[in-house]
TIZALUM-390837 format. One record per residue (C-alpha): x, y, z; residue in three letters. Coordinates in steps of 0.5 Angstrom, whole numbers, padded with zeros to 4 digits, always signed. Each point is the difference from the previous one (the first is absolute). Example, Ala and Ser with C-alpha at 12.3 -4.5 7.8 and 13.67 -1.06 7.14 Angstrom:
<recs>
+0025-0009+0016ALA
+0002+0007-0002SER
</recs>
This chain:
<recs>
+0000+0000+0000UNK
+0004+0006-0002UNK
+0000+0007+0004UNK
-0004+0006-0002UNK
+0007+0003-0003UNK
+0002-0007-0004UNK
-0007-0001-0003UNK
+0000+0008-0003UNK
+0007-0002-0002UNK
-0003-0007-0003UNK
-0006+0004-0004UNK
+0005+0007-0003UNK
+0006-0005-0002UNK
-0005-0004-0004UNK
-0004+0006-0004UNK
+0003+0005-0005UNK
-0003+0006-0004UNK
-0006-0001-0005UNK
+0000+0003-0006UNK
-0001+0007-0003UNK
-0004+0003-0004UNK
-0002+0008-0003UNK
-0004+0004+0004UNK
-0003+0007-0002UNK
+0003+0004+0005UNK
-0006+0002+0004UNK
-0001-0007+0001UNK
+0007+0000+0002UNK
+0000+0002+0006UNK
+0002-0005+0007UNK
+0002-0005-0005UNK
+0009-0002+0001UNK
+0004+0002-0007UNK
+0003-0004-0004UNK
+0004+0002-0004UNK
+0005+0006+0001UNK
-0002+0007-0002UNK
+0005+0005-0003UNK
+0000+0007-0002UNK
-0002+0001-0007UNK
+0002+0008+0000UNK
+0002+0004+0005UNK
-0005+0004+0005UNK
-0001+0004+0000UNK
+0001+0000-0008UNK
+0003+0008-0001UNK
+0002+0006+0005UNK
-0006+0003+0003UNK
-0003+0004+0005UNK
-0001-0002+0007UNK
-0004+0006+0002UNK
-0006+0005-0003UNK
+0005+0007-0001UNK
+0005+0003-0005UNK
+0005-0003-0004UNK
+0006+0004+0001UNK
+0008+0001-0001UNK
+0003+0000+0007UNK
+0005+0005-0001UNK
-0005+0005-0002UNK
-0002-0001+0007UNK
+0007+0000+0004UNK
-0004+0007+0003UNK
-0006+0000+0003UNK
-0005+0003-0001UNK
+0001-0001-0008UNK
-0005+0002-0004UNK
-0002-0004-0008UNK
-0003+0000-0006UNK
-0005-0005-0001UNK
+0000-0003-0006UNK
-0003-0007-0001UNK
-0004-0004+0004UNK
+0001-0008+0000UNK
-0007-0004+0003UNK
+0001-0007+0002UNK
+0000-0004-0006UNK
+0002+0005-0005UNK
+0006+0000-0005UNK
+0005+0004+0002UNK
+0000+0007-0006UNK
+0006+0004+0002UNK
+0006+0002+0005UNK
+0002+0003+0006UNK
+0004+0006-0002UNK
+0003+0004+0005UNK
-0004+0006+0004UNK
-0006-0006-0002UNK
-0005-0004+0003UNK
-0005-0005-0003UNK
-0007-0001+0005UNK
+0001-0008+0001UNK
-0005-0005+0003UNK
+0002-0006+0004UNK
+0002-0006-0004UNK
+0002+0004-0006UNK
+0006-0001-0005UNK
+0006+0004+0003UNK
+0001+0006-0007UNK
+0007+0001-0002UNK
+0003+0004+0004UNK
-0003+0000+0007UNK
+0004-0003+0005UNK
-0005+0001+0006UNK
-0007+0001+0001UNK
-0003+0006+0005UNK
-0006-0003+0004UNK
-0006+0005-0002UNK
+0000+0001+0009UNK
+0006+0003-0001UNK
-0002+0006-0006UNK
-0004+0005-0001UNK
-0002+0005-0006UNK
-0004+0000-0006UNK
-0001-0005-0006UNK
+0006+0003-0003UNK
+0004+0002+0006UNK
+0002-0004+0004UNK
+0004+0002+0007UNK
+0004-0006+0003UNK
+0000+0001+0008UNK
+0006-0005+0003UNK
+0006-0003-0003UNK
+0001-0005-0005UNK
+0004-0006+0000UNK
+0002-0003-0006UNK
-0004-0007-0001UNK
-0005+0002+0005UNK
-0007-0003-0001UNK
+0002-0003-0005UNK
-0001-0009-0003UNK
+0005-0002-0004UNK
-0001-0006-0005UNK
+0002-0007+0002UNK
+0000+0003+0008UNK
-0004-0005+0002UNK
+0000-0006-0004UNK
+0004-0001-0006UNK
+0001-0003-0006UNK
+0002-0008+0002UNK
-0002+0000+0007UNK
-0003-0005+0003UNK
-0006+0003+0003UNK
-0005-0006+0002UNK
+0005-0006+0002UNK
-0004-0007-0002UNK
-0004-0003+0007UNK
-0002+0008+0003UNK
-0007+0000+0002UNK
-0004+0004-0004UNK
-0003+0007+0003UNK
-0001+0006-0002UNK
+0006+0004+0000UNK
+0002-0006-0005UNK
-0006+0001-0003UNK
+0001+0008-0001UNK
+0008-0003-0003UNK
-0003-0005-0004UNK
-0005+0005-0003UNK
+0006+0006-0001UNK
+0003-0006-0005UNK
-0006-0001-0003UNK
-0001-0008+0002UNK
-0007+0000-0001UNK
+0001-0008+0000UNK
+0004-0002+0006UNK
+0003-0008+0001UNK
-0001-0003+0007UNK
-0002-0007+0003UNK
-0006-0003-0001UNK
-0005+0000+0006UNK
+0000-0007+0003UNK
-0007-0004-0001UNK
-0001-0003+0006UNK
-0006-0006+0000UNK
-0003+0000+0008UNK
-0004-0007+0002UNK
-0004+0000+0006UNK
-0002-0007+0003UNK
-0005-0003+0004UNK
-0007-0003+0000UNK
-0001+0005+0005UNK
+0001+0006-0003UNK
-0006+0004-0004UNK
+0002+0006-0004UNK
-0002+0007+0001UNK
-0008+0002-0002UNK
-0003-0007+0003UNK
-0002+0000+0006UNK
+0004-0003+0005UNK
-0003-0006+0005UNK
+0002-0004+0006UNK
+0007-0003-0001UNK
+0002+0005-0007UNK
+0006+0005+0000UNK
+0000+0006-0006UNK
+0005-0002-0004UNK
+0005+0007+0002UNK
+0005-0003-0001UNK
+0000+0001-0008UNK
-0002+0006+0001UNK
+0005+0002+0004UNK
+0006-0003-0004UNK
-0003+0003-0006UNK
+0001+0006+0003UNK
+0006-0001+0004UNK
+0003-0001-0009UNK
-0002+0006-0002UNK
+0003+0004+0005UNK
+0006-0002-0002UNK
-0002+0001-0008UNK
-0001-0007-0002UNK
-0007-0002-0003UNK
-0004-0006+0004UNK
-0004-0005-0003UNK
-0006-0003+0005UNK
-0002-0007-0002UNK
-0004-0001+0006UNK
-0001-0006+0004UNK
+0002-0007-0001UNK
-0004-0006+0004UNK
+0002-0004+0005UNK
+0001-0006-0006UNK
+0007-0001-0004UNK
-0004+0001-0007UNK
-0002+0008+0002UNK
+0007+0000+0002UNK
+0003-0002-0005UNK
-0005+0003-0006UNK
+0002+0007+0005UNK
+0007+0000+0000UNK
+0001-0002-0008UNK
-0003+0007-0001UNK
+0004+0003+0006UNK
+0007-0003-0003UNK
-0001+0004-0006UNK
+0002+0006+0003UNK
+0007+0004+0002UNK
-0002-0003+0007UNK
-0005-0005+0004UNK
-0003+0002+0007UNK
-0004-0004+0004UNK
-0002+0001+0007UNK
-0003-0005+0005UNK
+0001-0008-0001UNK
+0008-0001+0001UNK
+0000-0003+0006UNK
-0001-0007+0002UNK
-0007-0002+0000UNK
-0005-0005-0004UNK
-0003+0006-0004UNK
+0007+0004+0000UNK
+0001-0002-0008UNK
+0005+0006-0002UNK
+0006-0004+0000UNK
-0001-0006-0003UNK
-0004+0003-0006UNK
+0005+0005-0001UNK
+0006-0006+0000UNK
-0004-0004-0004UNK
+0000+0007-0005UNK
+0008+0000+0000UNK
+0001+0005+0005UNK
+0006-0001+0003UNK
+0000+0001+0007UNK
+0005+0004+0004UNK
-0003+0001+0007UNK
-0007-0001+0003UNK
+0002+0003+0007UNK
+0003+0006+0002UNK
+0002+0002+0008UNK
-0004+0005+0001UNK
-0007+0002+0004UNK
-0004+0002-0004UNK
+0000-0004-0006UNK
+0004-0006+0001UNK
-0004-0004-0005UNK
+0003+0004-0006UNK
+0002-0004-0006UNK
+0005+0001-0006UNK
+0001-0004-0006UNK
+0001+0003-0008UNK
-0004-0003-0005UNK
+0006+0001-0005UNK
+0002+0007+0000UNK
-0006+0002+0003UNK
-0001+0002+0008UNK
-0006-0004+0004UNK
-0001+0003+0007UNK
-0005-0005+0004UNK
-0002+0005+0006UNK
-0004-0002+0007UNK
-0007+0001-0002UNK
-0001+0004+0007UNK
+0000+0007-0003UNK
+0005+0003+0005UNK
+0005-0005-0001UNK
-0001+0001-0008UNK
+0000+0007+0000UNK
+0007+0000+0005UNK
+0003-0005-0005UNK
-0001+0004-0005UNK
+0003+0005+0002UNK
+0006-0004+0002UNK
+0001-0005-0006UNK
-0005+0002-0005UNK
+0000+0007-0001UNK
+0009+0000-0001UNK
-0001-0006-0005UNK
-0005+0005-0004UNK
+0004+0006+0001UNK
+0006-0004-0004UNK
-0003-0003-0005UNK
-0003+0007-0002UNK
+0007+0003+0000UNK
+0001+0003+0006UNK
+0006+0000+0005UNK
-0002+0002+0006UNK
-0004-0006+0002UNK
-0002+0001+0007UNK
-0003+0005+0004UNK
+0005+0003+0005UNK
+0002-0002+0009UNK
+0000+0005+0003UNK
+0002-0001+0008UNK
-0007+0002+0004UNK
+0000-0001+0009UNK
-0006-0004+0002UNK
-0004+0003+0004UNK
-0003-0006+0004UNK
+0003-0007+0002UNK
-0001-0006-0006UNK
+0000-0007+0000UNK
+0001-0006-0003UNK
+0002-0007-0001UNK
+0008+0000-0003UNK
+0001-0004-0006UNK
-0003+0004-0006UNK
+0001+0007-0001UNK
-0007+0003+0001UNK
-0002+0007-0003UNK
-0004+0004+0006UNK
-0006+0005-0005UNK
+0001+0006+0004UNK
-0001+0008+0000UNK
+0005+0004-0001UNK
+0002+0008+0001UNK
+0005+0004-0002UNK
+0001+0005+0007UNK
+0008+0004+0001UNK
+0002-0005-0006UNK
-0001-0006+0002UNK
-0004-0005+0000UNK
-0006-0002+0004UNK
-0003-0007+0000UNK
-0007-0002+0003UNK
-0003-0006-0001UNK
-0006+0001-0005UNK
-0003-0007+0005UNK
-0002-0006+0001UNK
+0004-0003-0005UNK
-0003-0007-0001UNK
-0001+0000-0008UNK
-0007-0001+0001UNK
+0000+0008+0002UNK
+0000+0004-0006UNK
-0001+0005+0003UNK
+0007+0001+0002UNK
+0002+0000-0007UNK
-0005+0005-0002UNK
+0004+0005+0006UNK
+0007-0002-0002UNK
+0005+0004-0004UNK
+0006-0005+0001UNK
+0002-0007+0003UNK
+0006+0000+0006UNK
+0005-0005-0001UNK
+0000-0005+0006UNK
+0006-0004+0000UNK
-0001-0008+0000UNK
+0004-0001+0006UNK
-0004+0004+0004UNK
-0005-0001+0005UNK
-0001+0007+0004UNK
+0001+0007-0004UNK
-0001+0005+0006UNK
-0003+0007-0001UNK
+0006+0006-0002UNK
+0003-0006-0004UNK
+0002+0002-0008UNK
-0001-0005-0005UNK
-0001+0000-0008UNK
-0006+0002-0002UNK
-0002+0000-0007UNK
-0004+0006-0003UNK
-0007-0002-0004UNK
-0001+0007-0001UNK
+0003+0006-0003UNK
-0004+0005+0003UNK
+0005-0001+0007UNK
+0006+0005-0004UNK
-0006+0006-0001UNK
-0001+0005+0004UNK
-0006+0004+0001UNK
-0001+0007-0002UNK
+0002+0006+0005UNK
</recs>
């Protein structure tokens, strides 16, 4: 039975990245890059205006206040019609081609006068306000290094080089099977001994936030015929999740239904509380996760093992949501042996981090994974982890890095 570190390690040294097609690029969008990304041209294309005010020689500005003649006007994207000549000055708008001649431009708070005169109040340096071509990006820089996240900055860059179609990895399907003769789906009505089959719904969600495309093919019965009929259809996805009916009871048919597929089985157990019943195996080069059909421990390992594999085979790098060192804030206990994943609550208080408890963690409750917004690691050896005690906490959300508004 491998350790929670071994069976992430068994599950993302068997997966590599899909493949890659071309998107237009409002669809690009949180999707990984593929290939890299280089400059066409500079940026920005040719000299210009950094400010809306007066194209000038910095020497007829040497003694302030100088007083110019107008005698152009240049709007952003206009074409440049004439020079610069000395005791000159030629109205400009941010963004507009630099004329011949001008080596400074005077912001327009800095003047005063008429559309033909112009009087320049501070000094001028030469340069100043000014955006040279290439300072930005020039030609045959890399910009967009294959394997960066797509997102609005990028898509800003992309868009400036005219990328209107962008390649990136494929989004991973990802076939979700529930089992069980006690389960009914959402809509019909629910009766003594029948559980709504969450998990799916669950699962599908969980896919989708992490960008993949989830397929639902519903429920399979407590019979090796529907299993089998169920998990065909699943294996022609990227990847196959089944939740519930890994264990070892009489009605418990996913393992041996999935080995008498061809699935290659690398683990069936994990040393971890929630979700020890977790299965892995690979159906070719195609991932399947036989999750606990219990709903806190399908959505805990998930998170664990699930979501990683996903997020590699869509092309990211970074795979795992970050540890973050968190003080418990009352005593916890368990058995030692397994690696057990408390739900807790957690606040960022002086820059640290503070963990509660998010309740009774029997994975019956799901209430506690609906208050939860991280998972404190409690270490296998342990028995008693007191209050004031630090630990690793895996953070589920994003929203514990913001701050509210003053």
């Amino acid at each position: 039975m491998p350790t929670f570190e071994e069976a992430r390690r068994i599950i993302l040294g068997r997966l590599a990245p899909l493949g890659t097609e071309r998107v237009p690029l409002p669809d690009a969008l949180g999707r990984i890059i593929a290939e890299d990304v280089i400059a066409p041209w500079d940026m920005p294309l040719c000299d210009n205006s950094a400010m809306d005010g007066f194209a000038v020689r910095a020497a007829d500005c040497a003694t302030v206040p100088a007083s110019l003649a107008v005698t152009g006007y240049l709007p952003a994207g206009g074409e440049v019609s004439g020079a610069v000549t000395p005791g000159c000055a030629i109205r400009i708008m941010t963004g507009a081609p630099l004329p011949p001649g001008c080596d400074a431009i005077v912001p327009i708070e800095e003047t005063e006068g008429s559309d033909e005169r112009v009087t320049v109040l501070s000094p001028v340096a030469p340069r100043q306000h000014i955006r040279f071509r290439g300072e930005d990006v020039a030609t045959g820089e890399l910009v967009i290094p294959a394997g960066t996240l797509i997102r609005p900055p990028e898509i800003s860059m992309l868009a400036s080089f005219g990328k209107a179609l962008v390649p990136v990895h494929r989004r991973v399907r990802v076939a979700i099977l529930s089992t069980g003769d006690e389960l009914i789906e959402l809509g019909e009505q629910l009766r003594p001994g029948k559980i709504v089959n969450s998990n799916a719904l669950s699962l599908a969600a969980a896919v989708r936030e992490c960008g993949g495309e989830p397929l639902i093919l519903g429920i399979a019965r407590d019979t090796r015929e529907s299993h089998q009929e169920k998990m065909i259809e699943g294996l022609k996805a990227d990847v196959l999740i089944t939740s519930a009916g890994v264990s070892a009871g009489d009605r418990d048919l996913v393992r041996d239904v999935l080995a008498d597929l061809g699935v290659e089985q690398l683990f069936w157990k994990v040393e971890i509380k929630p979700g020890g019943p977790t299965a892995f195996g690979m159906y070719g080069a195609k991932p399947v996760f036989s999750l606990p059909g219990n709903p806190v421990s399908t959505m805990v390992t998930f998170e664990l093992f699930v979501r990683p594999a996903l997020l590699k085979m869509m092309g990211h790098r970074r795979l795992i949501k970050p540890f973050v060192t968190g003080i418990l804030q009352e005593d916890a206990r368990k058995k030692p042996g397994k690696v057990n994943f408390l739900r807790v609550r957690v606040v960022r208080e002086n820059g640290r981090y503070l963990a509660s408890t998010s309740g009774d963690q029997h994975t019956g409750i799901l209430r506690t994974m609906v208050r939860a917004n991280g998972m404190a690691l409690l270490p296998k050896e342990d028995s008693l982890i007191p209050a004031g005690s630090e630990v690793a906490i895996h953070l589920l959300d994003s929203d514990l890095e913001m701050v509210e508004p003053d």
